[in-house]
N, C-alpha and C positions, 0 to 999 in steps of 0.2 A: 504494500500500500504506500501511497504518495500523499504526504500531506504541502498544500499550499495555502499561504500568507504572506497578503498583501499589502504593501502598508504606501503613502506616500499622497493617496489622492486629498482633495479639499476646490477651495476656488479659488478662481485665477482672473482677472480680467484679462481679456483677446490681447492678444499679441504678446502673453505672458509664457513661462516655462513651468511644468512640473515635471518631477522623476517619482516613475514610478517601480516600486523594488517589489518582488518577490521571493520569497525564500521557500527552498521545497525540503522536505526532509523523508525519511523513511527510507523505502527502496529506490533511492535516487540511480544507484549504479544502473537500474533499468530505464530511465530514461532518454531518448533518442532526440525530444524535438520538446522546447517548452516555446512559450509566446502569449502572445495579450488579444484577449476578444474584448471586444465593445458589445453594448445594448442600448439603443437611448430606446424611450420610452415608444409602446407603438410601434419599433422597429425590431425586427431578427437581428441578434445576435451574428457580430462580424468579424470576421479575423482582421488583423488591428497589422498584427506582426508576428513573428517566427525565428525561432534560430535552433539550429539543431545540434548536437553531439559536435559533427564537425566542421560547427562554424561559420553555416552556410545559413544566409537572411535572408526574409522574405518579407515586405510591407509591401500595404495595400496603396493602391495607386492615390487613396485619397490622404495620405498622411506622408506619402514619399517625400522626402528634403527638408520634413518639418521633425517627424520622428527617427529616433536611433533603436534596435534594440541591442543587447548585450548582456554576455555574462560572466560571472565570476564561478570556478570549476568548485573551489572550497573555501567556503561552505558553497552548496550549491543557490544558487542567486541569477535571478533574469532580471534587467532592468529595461523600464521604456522614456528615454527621453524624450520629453513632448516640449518642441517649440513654436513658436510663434501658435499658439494655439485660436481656434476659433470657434465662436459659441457652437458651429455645427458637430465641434467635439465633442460637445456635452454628453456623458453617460456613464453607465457601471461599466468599470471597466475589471473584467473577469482575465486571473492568469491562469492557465492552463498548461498540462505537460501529459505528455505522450507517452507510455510504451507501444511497443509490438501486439499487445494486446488488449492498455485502457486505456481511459481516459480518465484526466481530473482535474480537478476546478477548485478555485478559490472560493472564495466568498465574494468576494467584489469589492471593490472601494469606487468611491462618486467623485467625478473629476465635471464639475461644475464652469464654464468658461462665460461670464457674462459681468457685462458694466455696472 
């Protein structure tokens, strides 16, 4: 089993930065691919960003050159830099990690972007 915990989000006016951190623990040695989904309200749930085992990243076209993501091997740790953010950020943003055969999710933290 994969525990994940999220910490980092709150409000920001547009054009602001937040990091957001994730820390996984348990059977980490089995995970292959962790990254960040979004929710805003009324909307499905999106893949945000990605990084895998070996280091290979994936964002969404809608946050490309504003978000980073990354990670630290130990402790195991994903982060997602969000800049210049825009209110159409607004949402829970859910970390998530992969094996071979589950999936698993944070709790969510509320990254709020407005004036």
């Amino acid at each position: 089993q994969v525990q994940l915990v999220e910490s980092g989000g709150g409000l920001v006016q547009p054009g602001g930065s937040l990091r957001l951190s994730c820390a996984a623990s348990g059977t980490i040695f089995s995970i292959h691919r962790m990254g960040w989904y979004r929710q805003a309200p009324g909307s499905q749930r999106e893949l945000v960003a990605a990084i895998t085992s070996g280091s290979s990243t994936n964002v969404a076209d809608s946050v490309k050159g504003r978000f980073t993501i990354s990670r630290d091997n130990a402790p195991n740790t994903v982060y997602l830099q969000m800049n210049s953010l825009k209110p159409e950020d607004t949402a829970v943003y859910y970390c998530h990690a992969a094996t071979y055969s589950h999936n698993y999710w944070g709790q969510g933290t509320q990254v709020t972007v407005s004036s």
